[in-house]
C-alpha positions, 0 to 999 in steps of 0.5 A: 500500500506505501509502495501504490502511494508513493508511486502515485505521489512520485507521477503526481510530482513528474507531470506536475514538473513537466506542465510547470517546464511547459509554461515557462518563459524568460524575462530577459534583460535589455541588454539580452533581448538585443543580443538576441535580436542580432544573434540570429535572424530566426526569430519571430519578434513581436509587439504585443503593446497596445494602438495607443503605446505603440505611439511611444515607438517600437523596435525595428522588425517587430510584428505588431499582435495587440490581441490574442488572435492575431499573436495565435495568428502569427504563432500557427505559421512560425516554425518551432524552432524559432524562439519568440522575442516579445515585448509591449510597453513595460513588460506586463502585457508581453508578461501575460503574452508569454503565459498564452504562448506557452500554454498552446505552444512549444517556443522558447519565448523571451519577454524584454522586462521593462518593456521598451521603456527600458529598452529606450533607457538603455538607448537601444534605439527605436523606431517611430514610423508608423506600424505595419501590421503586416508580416509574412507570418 
């Protein structure tokens, strides 16, 4: 009987473990999201800022996936492969994002913390130009 409740314990314990792997993502430094931006051309980066922030400016290349459809929208056509770089405002939406990402998808996500508030403390550089929704995703 100890041996049955400790079995049962132990693969509590293990598919416990593995969903937890499943929904983690990384908050990642400025400085390390734009390492990641250059190091490798297969990535998917994208703005999950609001309309209204995404006037403060973005980084160059980003998708613009203000809502949870067209972020799934942009994730069903993105190789697995491709980690995905995402950011908004000030790290909590793009936070919200990447727990929706790991929850139907299998990417390594990194979400910038701070946001590109603190990428433009950093002076990382940003763009201004108006938005393209598009993408080929």
């Amino acid at each position: 009987m100890k041996h049955l409740l400790f079995i049962s314990i132990l693969i509590l314990l293990v598919n416990l473990t593995s969903q937890a792997q499943k929904i983690e993502f990384k908050k990642v430094s400025s400085k390390k999201f734009k390492s990641l931006i250059l190091e490798d051309n297969n990535h998917v980066l994208i703005d999950a800022s609001t309309t209204i922030d995404q006037l403060n400016g973005h980084i160059p290349g980003a998708i613009f996936a203000e809502t949870s459809e067209k972020l799934f929208s942009i994730l069903d056509t993105t190789p697995i492969s491709y980690p995905i770089l995402i950011y908004c405002k000030y790290g909590k939406r793009s936070q919200r994002a990447g727990w929706l990402i790991k929850e139907k998808y299998t990417h390594q996500v990194y979400s910038l913390k701070g946001g590109i508030s603190e990428w433009n403390e950093k002076r990382f550089g940003i763009n201004n130009a108006a938005i393209n929704n598009t993408s080929n995703y």
